[in-house]
C-alpha positions in Angstrom: 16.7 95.6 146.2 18.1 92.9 143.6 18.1 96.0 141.0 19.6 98.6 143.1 22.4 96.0 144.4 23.5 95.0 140.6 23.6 99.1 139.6 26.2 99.6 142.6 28.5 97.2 141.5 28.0 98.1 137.7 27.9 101.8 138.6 31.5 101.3 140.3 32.8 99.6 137.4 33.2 96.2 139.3 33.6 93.1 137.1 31.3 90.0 138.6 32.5 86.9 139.1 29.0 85.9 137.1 26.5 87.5 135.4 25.1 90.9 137.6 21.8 90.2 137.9 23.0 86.5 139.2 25.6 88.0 141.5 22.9 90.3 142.7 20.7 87.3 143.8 23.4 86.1 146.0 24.0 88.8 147.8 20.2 89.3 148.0 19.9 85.9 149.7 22.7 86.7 152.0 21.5 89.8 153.2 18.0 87.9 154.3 20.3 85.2 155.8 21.7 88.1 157.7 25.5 87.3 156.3 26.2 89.9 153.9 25.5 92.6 157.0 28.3 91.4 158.7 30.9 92.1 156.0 32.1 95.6 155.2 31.7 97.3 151.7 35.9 96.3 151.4 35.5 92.7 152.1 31.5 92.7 150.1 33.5 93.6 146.8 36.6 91.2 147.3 34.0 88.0 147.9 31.5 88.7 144.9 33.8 91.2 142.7 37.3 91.5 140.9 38.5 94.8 140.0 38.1 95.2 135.8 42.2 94.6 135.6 42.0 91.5 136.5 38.6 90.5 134.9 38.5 87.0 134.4 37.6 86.0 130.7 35.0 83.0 130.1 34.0 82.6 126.8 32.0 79.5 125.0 33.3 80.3 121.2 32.7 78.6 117.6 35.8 78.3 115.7 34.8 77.0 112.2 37.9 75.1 110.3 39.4 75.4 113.4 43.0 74.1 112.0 43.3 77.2 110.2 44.4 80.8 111.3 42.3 81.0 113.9 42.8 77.7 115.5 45.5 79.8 117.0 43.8 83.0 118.1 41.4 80.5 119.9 44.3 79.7 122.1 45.4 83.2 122.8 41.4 83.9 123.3 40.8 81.6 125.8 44.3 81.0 127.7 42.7 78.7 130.2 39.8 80.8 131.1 37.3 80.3 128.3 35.4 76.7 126.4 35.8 76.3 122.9 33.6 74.4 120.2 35.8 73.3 116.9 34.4 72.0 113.8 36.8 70.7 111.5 36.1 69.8 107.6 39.4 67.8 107.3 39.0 65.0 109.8 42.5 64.2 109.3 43.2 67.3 111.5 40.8 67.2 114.3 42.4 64.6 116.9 45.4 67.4 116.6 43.4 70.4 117.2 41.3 69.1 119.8 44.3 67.6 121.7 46.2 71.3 121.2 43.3 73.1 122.5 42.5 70.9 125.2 45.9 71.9 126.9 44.4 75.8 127.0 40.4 75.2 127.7 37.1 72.7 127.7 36.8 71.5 124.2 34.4 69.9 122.2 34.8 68.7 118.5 32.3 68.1 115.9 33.5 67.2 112.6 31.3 67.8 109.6 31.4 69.7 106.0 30.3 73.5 107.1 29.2 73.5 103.7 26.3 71.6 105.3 22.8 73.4 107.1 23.2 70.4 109.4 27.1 70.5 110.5 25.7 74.5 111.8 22.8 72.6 113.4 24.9 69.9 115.3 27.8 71.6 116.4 25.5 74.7 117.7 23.3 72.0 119.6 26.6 70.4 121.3 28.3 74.0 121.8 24.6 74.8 123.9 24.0 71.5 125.5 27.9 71.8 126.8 28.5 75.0 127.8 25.2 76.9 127.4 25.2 79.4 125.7 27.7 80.8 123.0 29.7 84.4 123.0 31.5 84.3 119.9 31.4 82.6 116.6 34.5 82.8 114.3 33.9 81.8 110.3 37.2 81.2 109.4 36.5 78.5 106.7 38.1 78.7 104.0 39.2 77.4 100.1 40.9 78.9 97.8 41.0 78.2 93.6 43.3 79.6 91.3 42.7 79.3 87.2 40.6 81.1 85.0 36.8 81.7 85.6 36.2 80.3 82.4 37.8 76.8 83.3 36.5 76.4 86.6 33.6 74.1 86.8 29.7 74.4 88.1 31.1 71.6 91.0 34.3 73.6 91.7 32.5 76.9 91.4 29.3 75.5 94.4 32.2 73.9 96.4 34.0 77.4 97.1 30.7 78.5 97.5 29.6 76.4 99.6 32.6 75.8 102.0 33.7 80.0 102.3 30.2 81.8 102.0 27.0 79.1 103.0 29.1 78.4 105.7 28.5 81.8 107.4 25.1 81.9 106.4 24.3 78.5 108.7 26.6 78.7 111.0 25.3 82.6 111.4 21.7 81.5 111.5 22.0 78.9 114.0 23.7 80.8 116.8 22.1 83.4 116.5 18.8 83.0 118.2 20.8 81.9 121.5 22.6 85.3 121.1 19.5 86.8 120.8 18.1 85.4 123.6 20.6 87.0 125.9 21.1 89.9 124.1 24.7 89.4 123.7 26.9 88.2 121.8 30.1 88.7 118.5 30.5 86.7 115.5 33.7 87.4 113.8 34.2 86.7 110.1 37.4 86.0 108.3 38.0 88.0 104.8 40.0 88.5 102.5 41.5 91.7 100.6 40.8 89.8 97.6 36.5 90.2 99.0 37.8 94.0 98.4 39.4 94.6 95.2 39.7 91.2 93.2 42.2 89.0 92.0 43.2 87.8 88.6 42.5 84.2 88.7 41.0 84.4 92.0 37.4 85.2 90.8 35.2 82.9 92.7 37.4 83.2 95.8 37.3 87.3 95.5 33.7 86.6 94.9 33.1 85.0 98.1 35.1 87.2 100.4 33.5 90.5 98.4 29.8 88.6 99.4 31.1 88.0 102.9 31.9 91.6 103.6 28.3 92.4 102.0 26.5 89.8 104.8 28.8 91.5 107.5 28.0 95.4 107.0 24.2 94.1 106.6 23.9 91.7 109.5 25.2 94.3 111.7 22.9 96.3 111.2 20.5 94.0 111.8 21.7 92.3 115.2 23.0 95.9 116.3 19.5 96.7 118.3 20.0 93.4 120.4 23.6 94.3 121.4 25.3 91.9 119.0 28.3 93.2 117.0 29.5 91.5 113.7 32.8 92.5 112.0 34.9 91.1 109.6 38.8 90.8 109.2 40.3 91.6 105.7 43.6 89.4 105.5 46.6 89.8 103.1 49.2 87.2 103.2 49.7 85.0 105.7 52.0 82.4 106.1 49.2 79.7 106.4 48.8 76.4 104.4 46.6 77.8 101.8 49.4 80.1 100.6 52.1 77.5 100.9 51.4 76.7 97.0 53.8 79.0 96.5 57.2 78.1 95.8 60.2 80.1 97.0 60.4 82.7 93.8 56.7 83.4 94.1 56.9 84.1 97.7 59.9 86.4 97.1 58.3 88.1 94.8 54.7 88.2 96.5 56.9 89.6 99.7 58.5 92.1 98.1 55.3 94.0 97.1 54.4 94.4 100.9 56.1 97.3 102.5 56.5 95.3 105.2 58.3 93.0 103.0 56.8 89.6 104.7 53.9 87.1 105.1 52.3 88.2 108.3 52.7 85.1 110.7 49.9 82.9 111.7 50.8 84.0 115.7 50.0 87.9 114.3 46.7 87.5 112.8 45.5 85.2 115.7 46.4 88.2 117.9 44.6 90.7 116.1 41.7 88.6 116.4 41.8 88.2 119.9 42.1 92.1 120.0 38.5 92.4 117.9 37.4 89.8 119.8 37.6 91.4 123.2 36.8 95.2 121.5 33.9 97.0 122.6 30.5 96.2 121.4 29.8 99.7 119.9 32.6 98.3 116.9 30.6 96.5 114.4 29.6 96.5 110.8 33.2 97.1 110.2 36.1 94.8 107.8 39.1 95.7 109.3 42.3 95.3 106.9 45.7 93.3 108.3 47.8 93.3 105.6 50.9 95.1 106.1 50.1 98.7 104.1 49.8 95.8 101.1 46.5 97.0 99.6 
């Protein structure tokens, strides 16, 4: 009965209020209470159901270097309806993130070096013990380095390293046995153009993105089978603190070689998250370019 009562209302394209099989208990248990017989079919699907316009989102995410880019499409994400996790490497920026976030959604902070196997360990544990359990994990960390490979040092080189690619790899690992578990779930992981075709002076940080778009297409295909998807966004320029070591001549100049003729705002790449973000599953394995026709 508790099958055949969760395929109606998944059959007729009704979005629950909870999970099916949940919502199907309840009105299992009203039926043998002798409640649910006393309500029509109309008023059965305006207790338990809302119609999939107005499907209420309720996400637990992990932002990583959550004062970044996607700090931002966090907020459009969860507009009041979802619970966020932030781990921050600058502590500096945390009390303001938290406190900005907090005005949208639940929040919980754990600041760490996502460089770190235990920063992925912790902030996965509080993210589960909070909310319990995790739909989307967003690797946005991110350093840059500009010079020539041959000056950069072992320390610099492990740092980039460390902070743009190990990050995925922990943070990755940890969540995903609790995605597994419900066989469900997205991670999201931010790129660059330069992880596609290089940069002058930009090798370890082209390096990194490049190996991140390699751990994307792979994983996918790993976690595909259990009904998680993993994509990855390929940025160009945007007008985020990273690229504000430009001065006003470079910027000019850096513009003018995007037809659009522009950064792309912080407010426009948050949105295009949100819009992979909410896709549907069957998108994955993919790195999706947002740079204005640049590359």
């Amino acid at each position: 009965m508790k099958a055949a009562v969760a395929s109606f209302f998944t059959r007729h394209n009704f979005v629950c209020h909870e999970n099916v099989n949940v919502l199907a208990s309840a009105i299992f248990d009203d039926m043998n209470n002798g409640l649910a017989g006393k309500k029509s079919d109309e008023d059965m699907i305006k207790t338990y159901c809302l119609p999939p316009e107005k499907k209420v989102v309720n996400k637990s995410v992990i932002v990583i270097d959550a004062g970044g880019t996607n700090f931002r499409s966090c907020l459009v994400t969860f507009d009041g309806n979802g619970e966020a996790s932030i781990s921050e490497m600058e502590k500096t920026k945390m009390p303001g993130v938290e406190k900005e976030l907090s005005k949208k959604t639940r929040v919980i902070s754990c600041f760490g070096s996502v460089a770190e196997k235990k920063t992925a360990i912790t902030m996965t544990q509080k993210a589960m013990n909070t909310f319990g359990q995790i739909d989307l994990l967003i690797n946005n960390a991110g350093i840059s380095h500009i010079g020539l490979l041959s000056d950069m040092t072992s320390e610099e080189w492990h740092t980039l390293m460390g902070t743009n690619l190990d990050s995925v790899f922990y943070m990755s690992k940890a969540v995903i046995p609790h995605m597994l578990h419900r066989h469900s779930g997205k991670i999201l992981n931010i790129s660059s153009v330069w992880g596609e075709v290089g940069a002058s002076c930009e090798a370890a940080y082209s390096a990194s993105k490049g190996a991140i778009n390699a751990l994307t297409k792979a994983l996918a295909k790993e976690l595909a089978p259990s009904h998680i998807s993993v994509n990855g966004i390929s940025f160009g320029v945007i007008d985020t603190d990273m690229n504000r070591c430009f001065d006003e001549e470079e910027r000019a100049a850096l513009s003018e070689e995007i037809p659009y003729g522009r950064f792309a705002s912080p407010e426009e790449a948050a949105a295009f998250c949100y819009q992979i973000t909410e896709s549907p599953e069957y998108l994955t394995g993919q790195i999706i370019r947002f740079d204005g026709g640049w590359i």
